[in-house]
BAGU-74964 format. One record per residue: residue number from 1; x, y, z of N, C-alpha, C, O, CB in turn; residue in one letter. Coordinates in steps of 0.1 Angstrom, whole numbers, plus 5000, padded with zeros to 4 digits. Glycine has a CB too. Layout:
N
pos	nc1	nc2	nc3	cac1	cac2	cac3	cc1	cc2	cc3	oc1	oc2	oc3	cbc1	cbc2	cbc3	code
NUM	X	Y	Z	X	Y	Z	X	Y	Z	X	Y	Z	X	Y	Z	a
...
// end
This chain:
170
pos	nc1	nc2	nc3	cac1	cac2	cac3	cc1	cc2	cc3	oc1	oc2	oc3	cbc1	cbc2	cbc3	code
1	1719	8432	6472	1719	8425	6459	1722	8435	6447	1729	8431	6438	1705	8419	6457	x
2	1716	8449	6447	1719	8455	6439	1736	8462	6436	1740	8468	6426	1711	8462	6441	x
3	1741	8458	6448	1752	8465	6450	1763	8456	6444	1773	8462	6441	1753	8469	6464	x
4	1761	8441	6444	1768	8432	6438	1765	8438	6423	1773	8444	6416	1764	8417	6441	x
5	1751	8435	6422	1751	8435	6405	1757	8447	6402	1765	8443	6394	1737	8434	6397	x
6	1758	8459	6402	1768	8474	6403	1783	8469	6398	1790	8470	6388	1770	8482	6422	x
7	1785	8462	6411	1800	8460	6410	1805	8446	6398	1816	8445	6392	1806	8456	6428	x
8	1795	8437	6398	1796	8434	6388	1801	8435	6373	1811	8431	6367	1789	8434	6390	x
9	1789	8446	6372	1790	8455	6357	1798	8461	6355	1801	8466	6344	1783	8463	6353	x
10	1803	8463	6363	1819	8473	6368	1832	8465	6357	1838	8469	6348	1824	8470	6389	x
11	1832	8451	6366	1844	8440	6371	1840	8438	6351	1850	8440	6344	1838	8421	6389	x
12	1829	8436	6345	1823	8429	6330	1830	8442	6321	1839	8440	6312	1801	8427	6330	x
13	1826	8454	6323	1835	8464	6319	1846	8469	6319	1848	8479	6314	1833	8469	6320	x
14	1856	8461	6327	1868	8464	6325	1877	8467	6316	1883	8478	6314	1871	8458	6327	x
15	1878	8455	6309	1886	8450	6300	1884	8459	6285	1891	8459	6275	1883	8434	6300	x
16	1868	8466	6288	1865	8474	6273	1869	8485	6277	1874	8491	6267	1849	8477	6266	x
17	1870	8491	6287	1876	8505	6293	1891	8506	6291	1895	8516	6285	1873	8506	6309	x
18	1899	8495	6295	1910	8495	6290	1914	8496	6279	1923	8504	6275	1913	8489	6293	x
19	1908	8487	6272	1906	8490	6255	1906	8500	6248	1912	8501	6237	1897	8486	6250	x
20	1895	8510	6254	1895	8527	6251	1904	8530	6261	1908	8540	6255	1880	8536	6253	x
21	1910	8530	6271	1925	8538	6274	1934	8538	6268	1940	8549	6266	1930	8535	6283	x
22	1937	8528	6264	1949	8524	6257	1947	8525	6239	1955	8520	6232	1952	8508	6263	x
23	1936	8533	6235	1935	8535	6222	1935	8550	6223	1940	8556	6214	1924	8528	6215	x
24	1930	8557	6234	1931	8570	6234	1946	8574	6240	1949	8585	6237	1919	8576	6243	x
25	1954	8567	6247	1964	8574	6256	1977	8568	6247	1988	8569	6254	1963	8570	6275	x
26	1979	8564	6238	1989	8556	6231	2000	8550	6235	2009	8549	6227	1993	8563	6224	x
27	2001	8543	6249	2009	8539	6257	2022	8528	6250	2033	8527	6254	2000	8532	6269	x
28	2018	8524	6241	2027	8517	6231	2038	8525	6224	2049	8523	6220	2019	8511	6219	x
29	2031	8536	6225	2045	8546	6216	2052	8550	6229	2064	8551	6229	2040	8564	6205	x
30	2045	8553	6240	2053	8559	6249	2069	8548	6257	2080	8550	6261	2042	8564	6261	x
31	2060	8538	6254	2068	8522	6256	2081	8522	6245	2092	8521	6250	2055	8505	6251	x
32	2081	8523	6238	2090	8527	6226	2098	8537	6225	2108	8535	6218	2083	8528	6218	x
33	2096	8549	6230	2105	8561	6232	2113	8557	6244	2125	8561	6243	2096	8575	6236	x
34	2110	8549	6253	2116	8545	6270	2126	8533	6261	2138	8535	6258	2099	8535	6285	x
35	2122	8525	6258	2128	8514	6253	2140	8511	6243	2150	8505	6246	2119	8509	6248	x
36	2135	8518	6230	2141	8520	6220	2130	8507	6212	2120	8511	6206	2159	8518	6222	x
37	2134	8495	6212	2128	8486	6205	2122	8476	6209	2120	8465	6204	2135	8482	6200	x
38	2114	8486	6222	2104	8473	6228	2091	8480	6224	2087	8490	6229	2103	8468	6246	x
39	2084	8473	6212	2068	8481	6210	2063	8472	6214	2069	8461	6216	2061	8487	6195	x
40	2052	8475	6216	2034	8463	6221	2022	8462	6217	2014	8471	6219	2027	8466	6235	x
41	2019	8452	6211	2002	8461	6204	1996	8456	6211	1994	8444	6207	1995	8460	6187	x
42	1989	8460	6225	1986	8454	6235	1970	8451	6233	1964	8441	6234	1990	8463	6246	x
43	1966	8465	6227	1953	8463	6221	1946	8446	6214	1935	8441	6217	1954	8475	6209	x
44	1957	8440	6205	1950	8430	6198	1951	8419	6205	1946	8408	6200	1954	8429	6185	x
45	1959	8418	6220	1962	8409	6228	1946	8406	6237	1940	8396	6240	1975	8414	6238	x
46	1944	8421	6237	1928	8423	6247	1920	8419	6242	1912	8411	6248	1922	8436	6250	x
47	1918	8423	6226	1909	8417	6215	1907	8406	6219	1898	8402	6227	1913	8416	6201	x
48	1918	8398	6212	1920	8386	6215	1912	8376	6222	1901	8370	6218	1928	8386	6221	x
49	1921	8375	6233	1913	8369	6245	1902	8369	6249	1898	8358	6253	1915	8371	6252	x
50	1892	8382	6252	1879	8383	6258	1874	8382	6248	1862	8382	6250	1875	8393	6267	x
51	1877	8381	6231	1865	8373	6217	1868	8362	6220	1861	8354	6214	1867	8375	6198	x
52	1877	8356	6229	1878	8341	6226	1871	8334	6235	1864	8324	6233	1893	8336	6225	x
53	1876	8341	6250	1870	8336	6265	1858	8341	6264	1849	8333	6263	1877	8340	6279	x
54	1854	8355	6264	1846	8359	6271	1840	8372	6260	1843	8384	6263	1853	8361	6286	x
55	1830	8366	6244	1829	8377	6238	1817	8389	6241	1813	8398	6234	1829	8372	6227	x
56	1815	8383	6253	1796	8394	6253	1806	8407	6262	1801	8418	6264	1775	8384	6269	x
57	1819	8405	6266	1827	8412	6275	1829	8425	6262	1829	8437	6266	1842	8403	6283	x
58	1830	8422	6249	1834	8429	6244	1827	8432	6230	1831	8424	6221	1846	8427	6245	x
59	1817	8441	6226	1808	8442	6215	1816	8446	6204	1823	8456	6205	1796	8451	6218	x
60	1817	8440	6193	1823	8441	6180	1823	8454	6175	1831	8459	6168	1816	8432	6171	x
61	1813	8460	6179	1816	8479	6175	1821	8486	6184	1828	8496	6182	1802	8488	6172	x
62	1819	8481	6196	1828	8488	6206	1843	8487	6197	1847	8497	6190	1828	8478	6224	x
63	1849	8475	6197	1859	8473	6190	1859	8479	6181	1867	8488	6182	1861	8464	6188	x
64	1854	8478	6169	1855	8487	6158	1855	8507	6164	1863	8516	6161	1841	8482	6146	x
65	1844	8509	6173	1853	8522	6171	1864	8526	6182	1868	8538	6184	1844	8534	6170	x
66	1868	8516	6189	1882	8515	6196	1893	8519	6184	1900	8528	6186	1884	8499	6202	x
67	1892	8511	6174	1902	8506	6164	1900	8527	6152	1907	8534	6146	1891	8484	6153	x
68	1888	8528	6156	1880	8541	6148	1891	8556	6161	1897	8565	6156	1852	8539	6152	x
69	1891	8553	6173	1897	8564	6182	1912	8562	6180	1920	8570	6183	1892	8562	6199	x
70	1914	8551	6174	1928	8547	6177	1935	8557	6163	1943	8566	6163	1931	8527	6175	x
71	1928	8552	6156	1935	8563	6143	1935	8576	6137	1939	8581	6127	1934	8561	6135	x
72	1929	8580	6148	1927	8592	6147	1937	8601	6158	1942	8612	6156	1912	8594	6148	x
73	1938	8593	6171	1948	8593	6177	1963	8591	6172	1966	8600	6164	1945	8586	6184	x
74	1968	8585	6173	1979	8578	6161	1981	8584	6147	1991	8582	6140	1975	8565	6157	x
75	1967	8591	6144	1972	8600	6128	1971	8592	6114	1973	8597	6103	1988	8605	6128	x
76	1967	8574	6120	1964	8567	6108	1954	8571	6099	1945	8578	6103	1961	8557	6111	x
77	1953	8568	6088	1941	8567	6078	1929	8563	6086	1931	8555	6095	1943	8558	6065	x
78	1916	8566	6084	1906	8563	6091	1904	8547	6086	1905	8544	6074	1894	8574	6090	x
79	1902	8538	6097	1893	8527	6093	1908	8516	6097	1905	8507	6104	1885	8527	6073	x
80	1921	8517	6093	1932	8512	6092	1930	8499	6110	1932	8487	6111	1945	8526	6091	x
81	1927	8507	6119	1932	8498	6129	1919	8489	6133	1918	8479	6140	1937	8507	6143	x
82	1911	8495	6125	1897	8490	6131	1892	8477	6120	1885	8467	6124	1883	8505	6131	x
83	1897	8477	6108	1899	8468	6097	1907	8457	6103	1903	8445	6100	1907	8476	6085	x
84	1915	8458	6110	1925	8450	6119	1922	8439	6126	1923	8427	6125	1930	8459	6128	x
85	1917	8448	6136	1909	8446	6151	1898	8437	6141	1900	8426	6145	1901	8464	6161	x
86	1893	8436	6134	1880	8428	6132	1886	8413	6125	1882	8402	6127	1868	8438	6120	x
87	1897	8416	6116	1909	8403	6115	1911	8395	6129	1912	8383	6132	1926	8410	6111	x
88	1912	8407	6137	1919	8400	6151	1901	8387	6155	1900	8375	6156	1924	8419	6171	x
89	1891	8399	6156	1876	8394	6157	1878	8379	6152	1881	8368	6158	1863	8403	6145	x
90	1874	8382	6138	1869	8371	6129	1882	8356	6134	1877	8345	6136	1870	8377	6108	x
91	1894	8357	6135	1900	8343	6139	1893	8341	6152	1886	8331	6154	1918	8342	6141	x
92	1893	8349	6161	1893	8349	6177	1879	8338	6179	1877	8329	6187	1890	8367	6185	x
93	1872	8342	6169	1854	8341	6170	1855	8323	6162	1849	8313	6166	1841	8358	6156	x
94	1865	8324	6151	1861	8310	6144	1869	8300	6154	1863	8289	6156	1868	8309	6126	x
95	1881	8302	6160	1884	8294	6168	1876	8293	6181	1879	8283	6189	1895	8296	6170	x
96	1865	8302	6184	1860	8297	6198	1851	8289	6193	1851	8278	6199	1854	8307	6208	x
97	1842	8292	6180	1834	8280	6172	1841	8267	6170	1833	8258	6170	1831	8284	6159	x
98	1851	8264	6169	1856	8253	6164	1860	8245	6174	1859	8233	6174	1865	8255	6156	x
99	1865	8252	6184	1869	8241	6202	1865	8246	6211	1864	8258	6214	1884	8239	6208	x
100	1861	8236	6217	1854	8233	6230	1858	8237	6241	1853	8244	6250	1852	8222	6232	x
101	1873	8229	6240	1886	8237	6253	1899	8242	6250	1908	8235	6245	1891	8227	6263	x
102	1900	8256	6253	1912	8260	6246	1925	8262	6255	1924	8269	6265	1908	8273	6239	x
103	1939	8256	6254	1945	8258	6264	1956	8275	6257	1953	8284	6250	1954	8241	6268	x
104	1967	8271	6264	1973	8284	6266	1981	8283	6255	1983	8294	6248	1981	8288	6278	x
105	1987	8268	6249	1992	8265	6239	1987	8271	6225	1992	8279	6217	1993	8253	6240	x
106	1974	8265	6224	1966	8265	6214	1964	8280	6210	1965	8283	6198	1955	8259	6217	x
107	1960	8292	6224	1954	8300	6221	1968	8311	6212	1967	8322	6205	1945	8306	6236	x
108	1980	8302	6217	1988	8311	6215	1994	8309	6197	2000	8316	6189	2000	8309	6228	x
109	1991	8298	6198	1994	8290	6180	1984	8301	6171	1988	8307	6162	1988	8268	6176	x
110	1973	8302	6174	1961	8305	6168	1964	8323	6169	1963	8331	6159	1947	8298	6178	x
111	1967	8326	6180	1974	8345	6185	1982	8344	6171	1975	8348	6162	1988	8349	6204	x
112	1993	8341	6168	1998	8339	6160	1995	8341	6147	1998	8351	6141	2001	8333	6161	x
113	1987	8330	6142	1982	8333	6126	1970	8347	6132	1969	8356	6124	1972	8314	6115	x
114	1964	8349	6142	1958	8361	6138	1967	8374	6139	1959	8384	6138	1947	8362	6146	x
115	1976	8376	6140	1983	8385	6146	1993	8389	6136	1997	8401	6135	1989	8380	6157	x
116	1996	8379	6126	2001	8380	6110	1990	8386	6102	1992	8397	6097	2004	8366	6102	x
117	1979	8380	6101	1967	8383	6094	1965	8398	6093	1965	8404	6083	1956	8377	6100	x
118	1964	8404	6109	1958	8418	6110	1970	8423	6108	1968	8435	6104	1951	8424	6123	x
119	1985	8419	6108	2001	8431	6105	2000	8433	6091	2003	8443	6085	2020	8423	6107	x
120	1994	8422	6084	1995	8423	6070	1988	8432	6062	1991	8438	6051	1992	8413	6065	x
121	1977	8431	6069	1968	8440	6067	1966	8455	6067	1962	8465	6060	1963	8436	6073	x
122	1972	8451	6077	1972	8470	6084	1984	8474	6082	1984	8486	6083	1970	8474	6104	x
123	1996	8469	6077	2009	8473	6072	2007	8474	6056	2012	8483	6049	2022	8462	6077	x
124	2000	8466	6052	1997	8468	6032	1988	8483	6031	1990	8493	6023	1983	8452	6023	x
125	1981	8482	6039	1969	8494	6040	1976	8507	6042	1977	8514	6033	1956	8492	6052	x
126	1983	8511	6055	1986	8518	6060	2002	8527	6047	2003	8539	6043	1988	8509	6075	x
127	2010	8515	6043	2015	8517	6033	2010	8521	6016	2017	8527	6007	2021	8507	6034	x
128	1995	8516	6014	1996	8521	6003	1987	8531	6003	1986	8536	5992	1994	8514	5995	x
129	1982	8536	6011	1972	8547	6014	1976	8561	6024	1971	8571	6024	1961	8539	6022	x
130	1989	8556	6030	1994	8573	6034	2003	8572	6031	2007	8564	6023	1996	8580	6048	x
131	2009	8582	6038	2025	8587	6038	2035	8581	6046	2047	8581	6044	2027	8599	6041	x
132	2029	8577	6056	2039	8569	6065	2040	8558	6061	2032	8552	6054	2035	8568	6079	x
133	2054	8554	6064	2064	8542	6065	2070	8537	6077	2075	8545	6086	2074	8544	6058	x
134	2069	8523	6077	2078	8519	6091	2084	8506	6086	2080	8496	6079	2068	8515	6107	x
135	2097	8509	6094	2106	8498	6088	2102	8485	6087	2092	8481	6094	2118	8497	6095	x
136	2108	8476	6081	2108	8456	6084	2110	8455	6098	2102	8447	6103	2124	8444	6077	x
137	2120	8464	6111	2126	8458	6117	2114	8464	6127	2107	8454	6131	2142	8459	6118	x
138	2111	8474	6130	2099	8479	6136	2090	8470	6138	2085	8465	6148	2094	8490	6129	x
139	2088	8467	6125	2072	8456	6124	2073	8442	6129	2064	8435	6134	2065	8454	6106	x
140	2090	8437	6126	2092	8424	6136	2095	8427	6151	2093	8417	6159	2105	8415	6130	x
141	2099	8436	6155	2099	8440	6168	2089	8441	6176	2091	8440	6188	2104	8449	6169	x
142	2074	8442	6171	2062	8449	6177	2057	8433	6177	2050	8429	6186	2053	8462	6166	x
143	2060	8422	6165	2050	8415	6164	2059	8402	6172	2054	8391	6174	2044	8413	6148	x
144	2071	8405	6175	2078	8393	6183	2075	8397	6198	2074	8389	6207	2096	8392	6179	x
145	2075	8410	6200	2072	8412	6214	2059	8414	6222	2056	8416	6234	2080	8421	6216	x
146	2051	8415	6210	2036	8410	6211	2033	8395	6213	2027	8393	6224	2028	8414	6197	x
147	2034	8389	6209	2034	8375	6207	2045	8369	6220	2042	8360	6227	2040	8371	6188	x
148	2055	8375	6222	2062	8371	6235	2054	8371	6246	2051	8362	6253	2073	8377	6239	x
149	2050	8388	6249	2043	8389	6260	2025	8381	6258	2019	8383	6269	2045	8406	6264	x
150	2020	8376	6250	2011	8369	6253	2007	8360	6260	1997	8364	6266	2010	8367	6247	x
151	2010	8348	6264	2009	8338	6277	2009	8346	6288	2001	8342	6297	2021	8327	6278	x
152	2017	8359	6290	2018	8368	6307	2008	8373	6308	2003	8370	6319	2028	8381	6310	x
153	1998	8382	6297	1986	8389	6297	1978	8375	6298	1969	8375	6306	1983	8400	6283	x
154	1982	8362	6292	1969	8355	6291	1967	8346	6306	1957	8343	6312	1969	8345	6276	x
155	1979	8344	6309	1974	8345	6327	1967	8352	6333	1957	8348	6339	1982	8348	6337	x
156	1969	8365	6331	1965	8377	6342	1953	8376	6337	1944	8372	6345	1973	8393	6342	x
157	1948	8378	6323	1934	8379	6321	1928	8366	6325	1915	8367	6326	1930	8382	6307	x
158	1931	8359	6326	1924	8341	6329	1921	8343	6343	1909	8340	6347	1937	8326	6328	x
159	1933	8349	6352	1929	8348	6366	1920	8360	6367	1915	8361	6378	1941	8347	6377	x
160	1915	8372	6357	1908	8381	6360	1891	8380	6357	1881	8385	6362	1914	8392	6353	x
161	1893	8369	6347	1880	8362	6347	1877	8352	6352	1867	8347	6347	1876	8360	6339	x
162	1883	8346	6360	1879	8337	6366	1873	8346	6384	1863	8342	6390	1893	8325	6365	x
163	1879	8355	6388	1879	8361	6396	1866	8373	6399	1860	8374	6409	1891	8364	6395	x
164	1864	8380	6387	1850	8389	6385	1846	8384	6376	1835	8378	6380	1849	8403	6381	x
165	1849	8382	6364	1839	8382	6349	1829	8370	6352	1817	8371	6352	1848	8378	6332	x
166	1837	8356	6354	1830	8345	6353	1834	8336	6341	1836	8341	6330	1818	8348	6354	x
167	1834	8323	6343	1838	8313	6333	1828	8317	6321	1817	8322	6321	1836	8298	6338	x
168	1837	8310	6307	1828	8314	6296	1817	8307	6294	1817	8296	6298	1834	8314	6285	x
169	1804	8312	6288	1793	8308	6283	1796	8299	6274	1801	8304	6264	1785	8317	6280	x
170	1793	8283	6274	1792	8275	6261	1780	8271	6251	1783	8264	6241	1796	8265	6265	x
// end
């Protein structure tokens, strides 16, 4: 019995572990050097989903200092990704309040306005507070191929909670 609940906590921690991998190891830039013009902000996909399915999977400060490792990694102004990330929060959280059953359509209409919300954000901020610049075409590239690959992650995470995590708490 104990050995389930172990592996359990394991299978429940996933998805935050990844979250800190992928904020410490910057795998999006490295995607981008390989590519030329395929970026990913894989991070707010993760957000996403487990605030929406499954939010006890992922504690709101964890996230914030995910968003806190990320820019300091990356060389952003402090606070920039994590300001973001809580945009990504706050839709993720009002739409789980507001419906009962969410399909893949929906989650993906809704990915959307949140996914503008936090670019706007973190591209106004990021622009008027450092030195760095990144083009129009950069920032539609990241946010078209974010938003593409969404439904693929939101399979894989669906069958990953359905499989360890467990259906969501209503």
């Amino acid at each position: 019995m104990a050995k389930n609940s172990i592996l359990n906590k394991i299978y429940n921690t996933g998805p935050l572990i990844l979250l800190y991998y992928l904020c410490i190891s910057e795998v999006d830039t490295n995607l981008e050097n390989v590519f030329e013009i395929f970026t990913l902000n894989f991070q707010i996909i993760i957000i996403y989903f487990w605030v929406l399915k499954k939010p006890e999977v992922m504690a709101n400060g964890h996230i914030f200092l995910a968003g806190l490792i990320n820019d300091v990694v990356m060389g952003f102004p402090l606070g920039i990704s994590s300001l973001s990330y809580l945009i990504i929060i706050f839709v993720g959280t009002y739409v789980r309040n507001k419906s009962v059953n969410t399909t893949i359509a929906s989650d993906w209409f809704t990915f959307l306005m949140a996914m503008v919300l936090s670019s706007i954000l973190f591209f106004s901020l990021l622009n008027n507070f450092s030195d760095l610049s990144f083009p129009l075409t950069k920032i539609g590239y990241n946010m078209f191929f974010t938003l593409f690959m969404f439904p693929i992650f939101w399979l894989l995470f669906n069958l990953y909670q359905i499989t360890f995590v467990g259906p969501r708490d209503v």
